[in-house]
C-alpha positions in Angstrom: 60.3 39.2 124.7 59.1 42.9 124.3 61.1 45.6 121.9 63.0 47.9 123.8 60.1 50.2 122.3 57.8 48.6 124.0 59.9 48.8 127.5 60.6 52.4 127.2 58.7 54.5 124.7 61.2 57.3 124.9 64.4 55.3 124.0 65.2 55.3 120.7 67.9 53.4 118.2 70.9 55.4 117.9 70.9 57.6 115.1 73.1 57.6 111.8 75.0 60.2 112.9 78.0 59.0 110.3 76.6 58.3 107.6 74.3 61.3 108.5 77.6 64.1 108.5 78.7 62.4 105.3 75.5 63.0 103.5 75.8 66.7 104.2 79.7 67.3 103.8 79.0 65.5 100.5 76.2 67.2 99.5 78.6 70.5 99.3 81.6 68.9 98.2 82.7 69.0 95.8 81.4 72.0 94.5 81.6 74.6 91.9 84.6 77.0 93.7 86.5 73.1 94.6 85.9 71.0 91.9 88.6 68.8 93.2 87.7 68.7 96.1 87.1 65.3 98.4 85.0 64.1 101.4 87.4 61.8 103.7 86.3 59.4 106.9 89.8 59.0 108.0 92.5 60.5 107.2 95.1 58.0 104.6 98.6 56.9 105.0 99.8 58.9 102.0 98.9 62.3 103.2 100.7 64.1 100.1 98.8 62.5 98.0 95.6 63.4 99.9 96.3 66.4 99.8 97.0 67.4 96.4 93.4 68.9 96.3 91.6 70.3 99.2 89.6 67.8 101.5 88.3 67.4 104.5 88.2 64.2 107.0 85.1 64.5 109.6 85.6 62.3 112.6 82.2 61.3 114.2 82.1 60.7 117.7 79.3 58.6 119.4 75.8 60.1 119.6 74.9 61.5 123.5 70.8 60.7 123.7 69.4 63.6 125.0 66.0 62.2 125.5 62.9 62.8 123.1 64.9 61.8 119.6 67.3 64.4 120.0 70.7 63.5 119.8 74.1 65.3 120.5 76.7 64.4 118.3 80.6 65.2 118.7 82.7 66.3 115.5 85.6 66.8 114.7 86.7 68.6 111.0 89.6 68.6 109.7 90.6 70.3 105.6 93.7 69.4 104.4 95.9 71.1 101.4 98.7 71.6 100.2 98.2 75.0 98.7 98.0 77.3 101.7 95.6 79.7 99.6 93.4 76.8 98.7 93.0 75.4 101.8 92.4 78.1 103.7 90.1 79.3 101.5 88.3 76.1 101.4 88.4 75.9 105.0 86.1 79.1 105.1 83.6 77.6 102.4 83.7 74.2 104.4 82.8 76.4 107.6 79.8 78.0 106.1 78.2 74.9 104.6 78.2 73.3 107.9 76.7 76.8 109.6 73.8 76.2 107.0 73.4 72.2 108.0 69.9 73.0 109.8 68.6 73.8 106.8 70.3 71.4 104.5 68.4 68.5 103.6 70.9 65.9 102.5 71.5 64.2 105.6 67.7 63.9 106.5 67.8 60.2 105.5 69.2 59.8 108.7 68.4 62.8 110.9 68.0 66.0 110.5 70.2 68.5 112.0 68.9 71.5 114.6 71.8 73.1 115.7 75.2 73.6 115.0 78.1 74.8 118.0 81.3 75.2 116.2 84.5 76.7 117.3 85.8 77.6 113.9 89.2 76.6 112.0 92.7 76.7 113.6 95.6 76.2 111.3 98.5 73.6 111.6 101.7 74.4 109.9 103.3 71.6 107.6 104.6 68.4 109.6 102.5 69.7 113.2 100.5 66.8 112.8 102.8 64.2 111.4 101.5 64.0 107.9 103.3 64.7 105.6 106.0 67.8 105.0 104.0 69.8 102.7 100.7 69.2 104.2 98.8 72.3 106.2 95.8 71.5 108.0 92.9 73.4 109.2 91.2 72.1 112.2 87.6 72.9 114.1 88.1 69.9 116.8 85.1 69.1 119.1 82.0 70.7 118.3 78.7 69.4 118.5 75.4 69.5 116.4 72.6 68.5 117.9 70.1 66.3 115.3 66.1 64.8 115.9 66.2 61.0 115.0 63.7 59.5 112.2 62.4 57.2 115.2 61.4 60.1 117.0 58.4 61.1 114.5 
């Protein structure tokens, strides 16, 4: 029986795009301003405990082929803190980092990211989300960044 490469030359595996958003958040956090600071797949039970230094949860959504190794990929960001100051703050730093993912090359192991279509941070008040009573969030909820596969080289 023939590869699926073989039946189609323009479909392509799935990419990485997990372990592909991880690799970049992680190659910026922590960092020198948020030394503390933590990369999160999901967000934990105990969120006060979470949140006693700034981090931030990605949620991945499943890649969208859009033909010729490119791949759109819904994300989801969300920075968590207790301190207010910090993680609004942080929020801002976490914001930039992923403005720069096009030319970051952490995540190129899996992909490599083209473009980035954020709506920026929104703020959640303590409790909004169910968390925990001293936890504020900042959220930037269903943007995309579109990323070229390795297969497609």
């Amino acid at each position: 029986m023939a590869g699926l490469q073989e039946l189609d030359p323009y479909q392509h595996e799935p990419i990485d795009a997990e372990a592909m958003v991880r690799a970049l958040l992680e190659s910026d956090v922590p960092s020198t301003g948020f030394p503390n600071a933590v990369v999160r797949s999901t967000i934990l039970n105990d969120a006060n405990q979470l949140a006693d230094k700034p981090c931030v949860v990605h949620d991945v959504g499943a890649p969208r082929d859009l033909g010729y190794g490119l791949w759109k990929i819904p994300l989801s960001l969300y920075v968590l803190s207790s301190d207010p100051d910090v993680g609004n703050r942080f929020s801002r730093y976490v914001y930039k980092q992923v403005m720069a993912w096009p030319w970051n090359k952490a995540g190129d192991a899996y992909g490599h990211v083209s473009t980035v279509t954020p709506i920026g941070f929104s703020r959640h008040g303590p409790d909004d989300m169910n968390l925990a009573n001293d936890v504020h969030v900042w959220e930037m909820t269903d943007f995309s960044v579109t990323a070229r596969s390795l297969q497609s080289d």
